[in-house]
C-alpha positions as CSV (number, residue, x, y, z in Angstrom):
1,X,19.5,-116.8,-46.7
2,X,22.6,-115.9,-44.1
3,X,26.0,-114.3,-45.2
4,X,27.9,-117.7,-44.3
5,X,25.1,-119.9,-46.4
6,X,25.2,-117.4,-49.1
7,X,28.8,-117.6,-49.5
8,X,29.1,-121.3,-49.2
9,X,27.1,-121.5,-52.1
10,X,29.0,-118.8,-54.1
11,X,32.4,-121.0,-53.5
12,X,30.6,-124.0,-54.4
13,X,29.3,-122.8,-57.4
14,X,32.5,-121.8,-58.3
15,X,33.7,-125.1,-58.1
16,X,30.9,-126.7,-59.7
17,X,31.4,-124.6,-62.7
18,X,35.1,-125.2,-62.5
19,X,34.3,-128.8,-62.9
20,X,32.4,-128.6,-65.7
21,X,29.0,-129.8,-64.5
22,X,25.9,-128.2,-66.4
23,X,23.7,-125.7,-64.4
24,X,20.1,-124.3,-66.2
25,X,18.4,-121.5,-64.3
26,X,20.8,-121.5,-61.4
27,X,19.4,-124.7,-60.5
28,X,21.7,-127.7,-58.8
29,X,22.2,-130.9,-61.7
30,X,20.3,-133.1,-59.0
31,X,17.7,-130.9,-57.9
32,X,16.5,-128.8,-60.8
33,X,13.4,-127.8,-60.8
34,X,12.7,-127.9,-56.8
35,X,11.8,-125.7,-54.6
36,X,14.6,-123.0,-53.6
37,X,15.3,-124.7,-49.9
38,X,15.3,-128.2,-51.1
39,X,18.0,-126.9,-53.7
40,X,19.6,-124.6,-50.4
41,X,19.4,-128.3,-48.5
42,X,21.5,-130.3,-51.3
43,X,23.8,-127.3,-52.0
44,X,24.6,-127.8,-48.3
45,X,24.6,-131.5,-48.6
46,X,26.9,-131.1,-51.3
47,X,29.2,-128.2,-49.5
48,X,29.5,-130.4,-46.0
49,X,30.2,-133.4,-48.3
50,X,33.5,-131.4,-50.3
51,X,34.1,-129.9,-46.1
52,X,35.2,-133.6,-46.2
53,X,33.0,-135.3,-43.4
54,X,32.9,-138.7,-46.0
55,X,29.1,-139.2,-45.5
56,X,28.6,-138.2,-49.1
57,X,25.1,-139.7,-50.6
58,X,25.5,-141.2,-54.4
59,X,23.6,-138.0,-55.1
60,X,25.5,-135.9,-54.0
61,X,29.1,-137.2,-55.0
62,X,27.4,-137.1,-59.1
63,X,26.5,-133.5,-58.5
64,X,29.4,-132.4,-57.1
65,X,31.4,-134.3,-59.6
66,X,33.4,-136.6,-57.1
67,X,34.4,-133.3,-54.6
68,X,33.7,-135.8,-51.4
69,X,37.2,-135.3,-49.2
70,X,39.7,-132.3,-49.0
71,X,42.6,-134.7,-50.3
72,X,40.9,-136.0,-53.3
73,X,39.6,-132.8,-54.1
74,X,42.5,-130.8,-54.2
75,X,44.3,-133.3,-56.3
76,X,41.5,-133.5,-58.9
77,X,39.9,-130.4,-59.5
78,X,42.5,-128.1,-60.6
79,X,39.6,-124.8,-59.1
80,X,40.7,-126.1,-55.6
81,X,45.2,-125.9,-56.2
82,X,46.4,-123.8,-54.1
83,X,48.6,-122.1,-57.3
84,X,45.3,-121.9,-59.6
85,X,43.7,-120.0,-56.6
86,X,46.3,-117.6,-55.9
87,X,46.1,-116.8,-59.8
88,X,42.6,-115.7,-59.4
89,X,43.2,-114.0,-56.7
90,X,45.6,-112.0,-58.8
91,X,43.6,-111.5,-61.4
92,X,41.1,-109.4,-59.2
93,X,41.6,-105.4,-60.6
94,X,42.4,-103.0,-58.1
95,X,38.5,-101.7,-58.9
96,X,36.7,-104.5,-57.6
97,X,32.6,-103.3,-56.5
98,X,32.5,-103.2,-53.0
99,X,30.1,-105.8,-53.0
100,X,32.7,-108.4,-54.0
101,X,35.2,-107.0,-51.7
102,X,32.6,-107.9,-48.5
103,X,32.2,-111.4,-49.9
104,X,35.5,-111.9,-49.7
105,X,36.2,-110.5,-46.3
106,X,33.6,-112.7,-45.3
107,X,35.1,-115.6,-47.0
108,X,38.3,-115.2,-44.7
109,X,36.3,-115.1,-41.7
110,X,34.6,-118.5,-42.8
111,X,37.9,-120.0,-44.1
112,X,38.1,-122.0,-40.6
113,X,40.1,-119.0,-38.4
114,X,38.2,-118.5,-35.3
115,X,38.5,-115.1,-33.6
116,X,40.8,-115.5,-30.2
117,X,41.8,-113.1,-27.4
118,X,45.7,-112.5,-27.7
119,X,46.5,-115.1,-24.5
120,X,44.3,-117.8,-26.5
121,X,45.8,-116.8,-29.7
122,X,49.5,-117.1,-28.0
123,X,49.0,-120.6,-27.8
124,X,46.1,-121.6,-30.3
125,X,47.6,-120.8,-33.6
126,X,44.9,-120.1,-37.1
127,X,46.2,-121.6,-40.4
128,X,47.5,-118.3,-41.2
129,X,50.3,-118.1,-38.4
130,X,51.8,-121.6,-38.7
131,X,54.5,-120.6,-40.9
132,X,55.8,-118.6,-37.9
133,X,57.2,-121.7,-36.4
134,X,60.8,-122.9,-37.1
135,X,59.0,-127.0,-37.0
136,X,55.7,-128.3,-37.5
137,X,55.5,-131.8,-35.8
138,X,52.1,-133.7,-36.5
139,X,51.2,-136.1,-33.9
140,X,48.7,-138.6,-35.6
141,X,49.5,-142.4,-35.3
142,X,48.4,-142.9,-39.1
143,X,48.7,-139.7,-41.2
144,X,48.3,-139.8,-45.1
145,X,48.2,-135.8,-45.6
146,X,50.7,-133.6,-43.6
147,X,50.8,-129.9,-44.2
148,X,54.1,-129.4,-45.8
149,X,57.5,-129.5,-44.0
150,X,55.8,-131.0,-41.1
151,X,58.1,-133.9,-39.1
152,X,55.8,-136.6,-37.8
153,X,56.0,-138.4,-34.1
154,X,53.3,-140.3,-33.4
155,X,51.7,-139.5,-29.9
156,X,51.9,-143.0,-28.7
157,X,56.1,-142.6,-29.0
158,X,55.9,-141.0,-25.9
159,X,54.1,-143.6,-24.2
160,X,54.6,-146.9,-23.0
161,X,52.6,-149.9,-23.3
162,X,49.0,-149.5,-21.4
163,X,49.1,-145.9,-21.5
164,X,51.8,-144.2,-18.7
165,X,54.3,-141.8,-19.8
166,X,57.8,-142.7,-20.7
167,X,60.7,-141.3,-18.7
168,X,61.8,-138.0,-19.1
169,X,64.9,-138.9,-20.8
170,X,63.3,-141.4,-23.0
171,X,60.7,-138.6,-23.6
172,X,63.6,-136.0,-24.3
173,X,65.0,-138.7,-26.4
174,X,61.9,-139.1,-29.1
175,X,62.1,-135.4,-29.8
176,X,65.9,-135.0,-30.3
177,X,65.8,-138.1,-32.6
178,X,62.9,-136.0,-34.7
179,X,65.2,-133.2,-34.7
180,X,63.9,-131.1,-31.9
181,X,65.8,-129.0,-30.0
182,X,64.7,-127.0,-26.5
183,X,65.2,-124.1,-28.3
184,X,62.9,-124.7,-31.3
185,X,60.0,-123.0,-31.9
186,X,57.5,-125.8,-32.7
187,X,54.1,-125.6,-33.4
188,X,51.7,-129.0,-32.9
189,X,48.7,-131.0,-34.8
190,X,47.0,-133.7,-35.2
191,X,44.4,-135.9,-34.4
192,X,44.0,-139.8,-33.4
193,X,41.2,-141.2,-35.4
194,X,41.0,-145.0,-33.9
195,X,40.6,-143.3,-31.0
196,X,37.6,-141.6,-32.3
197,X,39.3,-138.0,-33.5
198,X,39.4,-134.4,-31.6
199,X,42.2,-132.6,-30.5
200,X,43.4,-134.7,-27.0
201,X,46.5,-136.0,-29.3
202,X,47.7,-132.7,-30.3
203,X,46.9,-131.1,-26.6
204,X,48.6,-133.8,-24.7
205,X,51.7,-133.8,-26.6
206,X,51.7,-130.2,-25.8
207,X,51.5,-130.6,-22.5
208,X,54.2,-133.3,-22.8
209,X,56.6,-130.3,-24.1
210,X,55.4,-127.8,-21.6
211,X,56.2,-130.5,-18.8
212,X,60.0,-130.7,-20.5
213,X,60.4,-126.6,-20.0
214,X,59.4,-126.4,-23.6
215,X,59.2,-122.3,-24.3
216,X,57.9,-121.8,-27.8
217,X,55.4,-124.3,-28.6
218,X,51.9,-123.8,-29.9
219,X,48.7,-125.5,-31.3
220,X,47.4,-125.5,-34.6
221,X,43.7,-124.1,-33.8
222,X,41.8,-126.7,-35.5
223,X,42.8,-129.9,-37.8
224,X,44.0,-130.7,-41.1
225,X,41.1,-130.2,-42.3
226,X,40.7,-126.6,-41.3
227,X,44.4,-126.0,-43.0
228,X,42.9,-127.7,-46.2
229,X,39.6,-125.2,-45.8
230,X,41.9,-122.4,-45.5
231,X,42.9,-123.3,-49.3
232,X,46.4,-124.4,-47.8
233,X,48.8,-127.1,-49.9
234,X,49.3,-130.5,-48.3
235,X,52.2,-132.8,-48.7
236,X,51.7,-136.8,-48.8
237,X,55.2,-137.6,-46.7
238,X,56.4,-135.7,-43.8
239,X,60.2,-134.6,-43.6
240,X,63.4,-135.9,-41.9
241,X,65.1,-134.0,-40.1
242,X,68.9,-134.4,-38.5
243,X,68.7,-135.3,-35.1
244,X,69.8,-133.0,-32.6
245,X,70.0,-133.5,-28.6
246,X,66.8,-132.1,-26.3
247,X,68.0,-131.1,-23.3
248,X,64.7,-131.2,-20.9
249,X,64.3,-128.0,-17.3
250,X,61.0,-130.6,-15.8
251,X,58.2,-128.2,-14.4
252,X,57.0,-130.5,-12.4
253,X,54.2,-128.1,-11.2
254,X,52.5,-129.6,-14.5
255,X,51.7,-133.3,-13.4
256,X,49.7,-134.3,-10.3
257,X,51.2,-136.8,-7.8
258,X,49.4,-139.4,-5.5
259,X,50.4,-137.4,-2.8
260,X,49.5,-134.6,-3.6
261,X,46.1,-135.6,-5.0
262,X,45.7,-136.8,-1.6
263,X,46.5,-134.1,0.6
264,X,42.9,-132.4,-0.7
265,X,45.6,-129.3,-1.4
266,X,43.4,-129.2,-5.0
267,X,39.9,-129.0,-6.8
268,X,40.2,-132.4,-8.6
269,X,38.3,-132.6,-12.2
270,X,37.1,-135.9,-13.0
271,X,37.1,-135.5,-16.7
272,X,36.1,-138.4,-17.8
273,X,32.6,-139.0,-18.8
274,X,29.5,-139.7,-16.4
275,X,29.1,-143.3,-16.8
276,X,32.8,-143.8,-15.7
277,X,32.9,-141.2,-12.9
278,X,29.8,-142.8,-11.9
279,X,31.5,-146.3,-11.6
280,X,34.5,-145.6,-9.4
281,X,36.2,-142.0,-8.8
282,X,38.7,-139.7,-6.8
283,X,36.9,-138.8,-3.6
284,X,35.8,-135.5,-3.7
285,X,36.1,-134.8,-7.3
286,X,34.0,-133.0,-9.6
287,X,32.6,-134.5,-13.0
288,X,33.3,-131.9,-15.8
289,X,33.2,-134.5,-19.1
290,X,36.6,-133.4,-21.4
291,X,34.1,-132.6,-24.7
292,X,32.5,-129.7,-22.6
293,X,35.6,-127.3,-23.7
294,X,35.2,-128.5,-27.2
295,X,33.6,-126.6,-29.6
296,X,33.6,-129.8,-32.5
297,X,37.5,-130.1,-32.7
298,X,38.3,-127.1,-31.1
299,X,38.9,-125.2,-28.0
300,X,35.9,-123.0,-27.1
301,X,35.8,-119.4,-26.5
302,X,37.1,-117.9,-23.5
303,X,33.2,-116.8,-22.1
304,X,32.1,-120.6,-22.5
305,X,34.9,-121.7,-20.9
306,X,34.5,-119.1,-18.2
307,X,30.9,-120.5,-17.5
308,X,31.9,-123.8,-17.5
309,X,35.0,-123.1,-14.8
310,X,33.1,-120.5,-12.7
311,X,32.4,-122.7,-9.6
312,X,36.7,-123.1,-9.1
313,X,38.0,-120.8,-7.1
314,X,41.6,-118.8,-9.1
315,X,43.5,-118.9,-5.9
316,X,43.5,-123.3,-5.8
317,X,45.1,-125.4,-8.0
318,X,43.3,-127.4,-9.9
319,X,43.8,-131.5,-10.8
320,X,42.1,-132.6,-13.9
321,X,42.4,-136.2,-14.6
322,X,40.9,-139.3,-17.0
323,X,42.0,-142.7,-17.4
324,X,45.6,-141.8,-18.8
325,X,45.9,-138.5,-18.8
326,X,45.5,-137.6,-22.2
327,X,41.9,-136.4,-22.5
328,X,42.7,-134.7,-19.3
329,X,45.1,-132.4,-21.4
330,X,42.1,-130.1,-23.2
331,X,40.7,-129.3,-20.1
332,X,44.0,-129.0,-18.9
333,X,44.7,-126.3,-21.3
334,X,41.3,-124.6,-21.0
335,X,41.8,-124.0,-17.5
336,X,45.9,-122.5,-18.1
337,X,44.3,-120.6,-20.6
338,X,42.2,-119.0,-18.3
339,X,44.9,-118.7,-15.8
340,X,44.0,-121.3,-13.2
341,X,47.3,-123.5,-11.7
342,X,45.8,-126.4,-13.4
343,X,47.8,-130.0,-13.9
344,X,47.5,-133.3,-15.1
345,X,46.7,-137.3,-13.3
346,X,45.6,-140.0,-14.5
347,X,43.1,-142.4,-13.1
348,X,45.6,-145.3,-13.3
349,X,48.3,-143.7,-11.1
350,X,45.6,-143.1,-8.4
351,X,44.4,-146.7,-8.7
352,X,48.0,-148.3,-8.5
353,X,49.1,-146.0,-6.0
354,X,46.1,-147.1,-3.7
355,X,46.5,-150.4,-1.1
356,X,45.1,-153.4,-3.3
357,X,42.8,-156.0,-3.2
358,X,45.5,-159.1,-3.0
359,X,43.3,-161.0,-5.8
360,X,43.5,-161.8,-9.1
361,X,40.8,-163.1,-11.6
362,X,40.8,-166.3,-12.2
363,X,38.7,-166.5,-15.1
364,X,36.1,-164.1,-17.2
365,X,33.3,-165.1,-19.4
366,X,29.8,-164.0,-21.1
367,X,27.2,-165.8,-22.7
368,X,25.9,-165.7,-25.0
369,X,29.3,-164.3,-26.8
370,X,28.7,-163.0,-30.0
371,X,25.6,-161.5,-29.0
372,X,23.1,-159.7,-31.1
373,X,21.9,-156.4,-30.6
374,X,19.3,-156.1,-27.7
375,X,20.1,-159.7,-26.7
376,X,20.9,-160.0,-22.6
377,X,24.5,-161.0,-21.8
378,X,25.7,-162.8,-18.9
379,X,29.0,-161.5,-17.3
380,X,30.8,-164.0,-15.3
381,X,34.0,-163.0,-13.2
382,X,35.6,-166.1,-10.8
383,X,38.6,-164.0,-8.3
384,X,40.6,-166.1,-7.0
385,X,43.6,-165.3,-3.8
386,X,47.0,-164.1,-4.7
387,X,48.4,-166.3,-2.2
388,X,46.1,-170.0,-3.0
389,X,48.4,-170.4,-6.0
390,X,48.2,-174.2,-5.8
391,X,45.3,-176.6,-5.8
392,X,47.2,-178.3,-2.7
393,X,46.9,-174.8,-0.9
394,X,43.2,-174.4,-1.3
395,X,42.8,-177.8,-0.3
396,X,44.6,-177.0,3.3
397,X,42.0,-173.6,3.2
398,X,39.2,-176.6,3.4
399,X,41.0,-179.3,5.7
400,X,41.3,-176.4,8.2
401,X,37.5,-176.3,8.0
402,X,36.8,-173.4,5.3
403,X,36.8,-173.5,1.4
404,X,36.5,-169.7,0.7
405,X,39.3,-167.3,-0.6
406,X,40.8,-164.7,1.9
407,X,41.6,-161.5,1.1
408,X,44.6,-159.8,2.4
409,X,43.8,-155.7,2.9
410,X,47.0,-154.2,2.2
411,X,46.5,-150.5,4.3
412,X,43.3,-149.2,6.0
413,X,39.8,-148.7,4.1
414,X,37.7,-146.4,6.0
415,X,34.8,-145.0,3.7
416,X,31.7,-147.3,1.6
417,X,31.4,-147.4,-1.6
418,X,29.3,-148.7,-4.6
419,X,26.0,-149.5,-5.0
420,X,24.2,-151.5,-2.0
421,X,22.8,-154.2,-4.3
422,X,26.1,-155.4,-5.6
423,X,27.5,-156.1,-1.7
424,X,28.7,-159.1,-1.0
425,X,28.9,-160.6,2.4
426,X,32.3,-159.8,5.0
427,X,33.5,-160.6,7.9
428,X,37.1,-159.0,9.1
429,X,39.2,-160.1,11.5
430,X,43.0,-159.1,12.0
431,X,43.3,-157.2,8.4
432,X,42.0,-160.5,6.6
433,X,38.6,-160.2,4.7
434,X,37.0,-163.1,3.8
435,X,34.2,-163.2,0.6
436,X,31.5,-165.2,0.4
437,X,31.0,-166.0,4.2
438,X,28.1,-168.4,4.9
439,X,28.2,-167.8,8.6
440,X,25.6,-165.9,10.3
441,X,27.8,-164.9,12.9
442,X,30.2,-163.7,10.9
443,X,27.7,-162.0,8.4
444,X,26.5,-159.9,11.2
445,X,30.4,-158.9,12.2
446,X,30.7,-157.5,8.7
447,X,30.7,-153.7,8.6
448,X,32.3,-153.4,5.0
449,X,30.8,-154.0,1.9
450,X,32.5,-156.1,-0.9
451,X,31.5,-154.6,-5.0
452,X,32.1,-156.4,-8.2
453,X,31.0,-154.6,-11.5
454,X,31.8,-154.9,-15.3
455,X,32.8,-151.6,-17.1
456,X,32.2,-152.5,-21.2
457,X,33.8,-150.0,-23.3
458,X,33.3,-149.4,-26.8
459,X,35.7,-150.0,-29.7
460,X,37.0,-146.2,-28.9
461,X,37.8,-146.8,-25.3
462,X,34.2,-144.7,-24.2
463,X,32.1,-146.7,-21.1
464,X,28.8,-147.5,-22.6
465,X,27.4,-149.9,-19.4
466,X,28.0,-150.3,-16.0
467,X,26.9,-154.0,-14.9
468,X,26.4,-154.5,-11.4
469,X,27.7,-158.1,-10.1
470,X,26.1,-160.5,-7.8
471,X,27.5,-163.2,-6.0
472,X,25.6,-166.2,-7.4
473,X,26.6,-168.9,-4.6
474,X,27.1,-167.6,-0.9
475,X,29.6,-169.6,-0.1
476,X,31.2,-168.4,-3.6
477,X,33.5,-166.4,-5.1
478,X,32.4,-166.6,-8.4
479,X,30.1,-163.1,-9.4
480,X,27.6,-162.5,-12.4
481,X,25.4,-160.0,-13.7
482,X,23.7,-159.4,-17.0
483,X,24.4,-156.7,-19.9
484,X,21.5,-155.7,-22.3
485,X,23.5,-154.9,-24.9
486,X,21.3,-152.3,-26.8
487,X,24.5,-150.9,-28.7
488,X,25.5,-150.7,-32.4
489,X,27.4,-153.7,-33.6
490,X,31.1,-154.1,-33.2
491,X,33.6,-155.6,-30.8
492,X,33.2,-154.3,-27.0
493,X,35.9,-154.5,-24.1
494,X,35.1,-155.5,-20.5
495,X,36.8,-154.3,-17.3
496,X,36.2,-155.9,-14.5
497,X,36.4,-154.1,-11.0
498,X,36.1,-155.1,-7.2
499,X,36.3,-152.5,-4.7
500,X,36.3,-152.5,-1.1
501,X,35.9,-149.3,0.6
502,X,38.5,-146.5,-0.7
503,X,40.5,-149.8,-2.6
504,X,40.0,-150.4,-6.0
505,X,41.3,-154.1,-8.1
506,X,40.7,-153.3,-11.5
507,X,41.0,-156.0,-14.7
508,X,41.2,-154.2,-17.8
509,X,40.7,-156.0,-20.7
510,X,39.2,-158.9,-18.8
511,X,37.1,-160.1,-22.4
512,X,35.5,-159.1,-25.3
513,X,32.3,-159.1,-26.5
514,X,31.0,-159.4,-30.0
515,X,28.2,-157.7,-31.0
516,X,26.4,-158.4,-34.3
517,X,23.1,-157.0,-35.9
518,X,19.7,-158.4,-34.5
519,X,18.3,-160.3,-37.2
């Protein structure tokens, strides 16, 4: 049996015993009389389950007398207070065996505290060193355990609707009404758990204060639940604070503009995952998914991290973007901790700051909607023109001896892109492209290729499909394509894209889908 499996089942004895639950032979209550490893397996089950990962089996919640989450635990089981703890600590004689003494050491190094160089530890802070920081500000939209004196700002305060940052005063703003000052030392953590968990929150808001000229701010090297492990009190409310004013210095070395994303000046880091950098990206950039510099919920160590960056030259900056930016952050920090002039975009700015498509859907649709799991789904997306407002409008389109949208190309699109099958017929004459061309003249003009595809997303914002349109009549502007929807059930998002060329017209949020169980 290993050192950290041995002592896992020390400490949970301990608790077990603690809680009064009745042990014969050193056996656990629901597996007496098995075989050693099928007790090992439960004792595991059982020490995962108090860890608090809520998958806890009825089994395993009897045995363990109801230790299933670090909150509920700590507040009923009197062996896991932090005061009751540091009594038995006390209680240990200045002649303790050796023996012991190792088991504890060890027990530190398993408490949740992983072992960091001194420029990681400078910014990743262990459970030990938080009480070094004049604030603790947790970040989580929907926190119901804060580690005590903590002041709570939601992550999504310094964001406006759809994602972009706020301005920097209204940023500056947010803080100073938390009682923040520039000159505070402030240590971050948190987590957003609708948005599926992990540390982007916490790193993001860092990067939000390193952007203001923020000195002395760090990162809470884990998650609650790590401070919890560490057998570290928790508090159910956060703290007010006086507000104070936040005087922002920008570095503005720390966020990417269009321009000079453009300029090819930097690597650029695509760090979303495959299935979206496969379905429209920054040309020229690399795919290096954000979870690669995760280690669970935390940073790796500086040799992964290393490995995973060696292709990037030190001497060019590098741009690391994702849909908004905020996932960009961890990879973000990985690269500043290993000294690389890394800095933040977002997929978004690149797409609005690119000429556009002047279209705009006129209507979205998929059948059969819900849909049960496996079943195919037909996406429907009708564009219609910016300009053809009116029904008297499109009518003048077909007096004057054609009845199919034009499209005005705002700026020049000079390279292909998307997948040959989803091409739709073009002709272009004096900057005005027209879809859906019938004639055979002007089918053979066409030298640029027209896509339409559906992005659906799952209820945490991932891409689980890309769904290649077809034009369905050729005279048409109306495009479908089908979806097998082989996914768990649950409510899914749609985006729906055209690109021509270089130019990109997204439609986020187009519809949802509703996925129930097959039958």
């Amino acid at each position: 049996m290993s050192k950290i499996r041995l002592t896992g089942c020390l400490m949970l004895l301990a608790l077990l015993l603690a809680a009064g639950i009745p042990w014969a032979n050193a056996e656990c209550s629901a597996c007496k009389g098995g075989s050693p490893s099928s007790q090992q397996d439960l004792l595991n089950s059982e020490w995962a389950s108090f860890l608090g990962n809520g998958n806890a089996t009825a089994q395993v919640v009897s045995s363990t007398g109801g230790l299933v989450t670090p909150q509920y635990s700590r507040k009923n089981n009197a062996a896991l207070q932090s005061d009751v703890a540091q009594d038995a600590e006390a209680e240990v004689g200045q002649d303790q065996a050796p023996e012991d003494a190792s088991l504890k050491a060890l027990s530190v190094q398993d408490s949740g505290e992983t072992q960091r160089s001194a420029e990681f530890a400078s910014v990743l802070a262990a459970p030990s060193a938080v009480n070094d920081s004049d604030i603790i500000l947790d970040i989580s939209p929907s926190s119901t355990e804060y580690i005590p004196g903590a002041v709570s700002i939601p992550y999504t305060e310094f964001l406006k609707e759809g994602g972009a940052l706020k301005t920097v005063s209204e940023m500056a703003g947010v803080l100073g009404e938390a009682g923040i000052s520039a000159d505070d030392s402030v240590l971050i953590y948190g987590e957003c758990q609708p948005c599926g968990g992990g540390p982007s929150a916490a790193t993001y808001v860092y990067w939000i204060m390193k952007y203001l000229g923020h000195e002395k701010v760090r990162l809470l090297d884990g998650s609650i639940d790590d401070w919890v492990e560490a057998q570290q009190p928790t508090a159910e409310q956060p703290v007010v604070l006086s507000p104070k004013t936040y005087t922002p210095t920008i570095d503005s070395g720390l966020l990417a503009s269009f321009d000079f994303v453009k300029s090819g000046t930097a690597r650029i880091i695509d760090a979303r995952s495959g299935t979206e950098f496969e379905a429209g990206s920054i040309p020229d950039s690399i795919n290096i998914p954000y979870d690669r510099v995760l280690d669970d919920k935390r940073i790796k160590g500086e040799e992964d991290l290393k490995e995973i960056f060696a292709s990037l030259e030190k001497d060019r900056p590098v741009v690391v973007y994702t849909n908004t930016g905020v996932k960009a952050s961890m990879t973000w920090l990985a690269l500043t901790l290993l000294g690389y002039d890394a800095r933040v975009y977002s997929w978004q700015d690149w797409q609005a700051s690119l000429p556009h498509l002047a279209i705009t859907l006129k209507e979205a649709k998929a059948v059969p909607n819900p849909a049960r799991t496996g079943e195919a789904v037909s996406i429907t997306a009708v564009f219609a023109d910016k300009n053809q407002s009116t029904g008297s409008d499109k009518a003048g389109a077909s007096a004057g001896g054609s009845n199919l949208t034009i499209l005005t190309i705002k700026g020049c699109a000079t390279c292909g892109f998307g997948s040959p099958q989803g091409y739709a017929d073009l002709s272009s004459n004096g900057g005005i492209v027209k879809i859906g061309s019938s004639s055979q003249t002007e089918r053979a003009g066409a030298e640029r290729g027209f896509t339409v595809w559906a992005s659906v997303k799952s209820p945490s914002g991932n891409a689980v499909s890309k769904v290649i349109m077809k034009r369905i009549k050729s005279d048409g502007d109306e495009f479908s394509g089908i979806w097998n929807a082989n996914v768990a059930a649950a409510v899914y998002t749609v985006d729906i894209s055209a690109t021509l060329d270089d130019i990109t017209e997204t439609f986020p949020a187009a519809l949802q889908i509703e996925v129930r169980p097959a039958d």
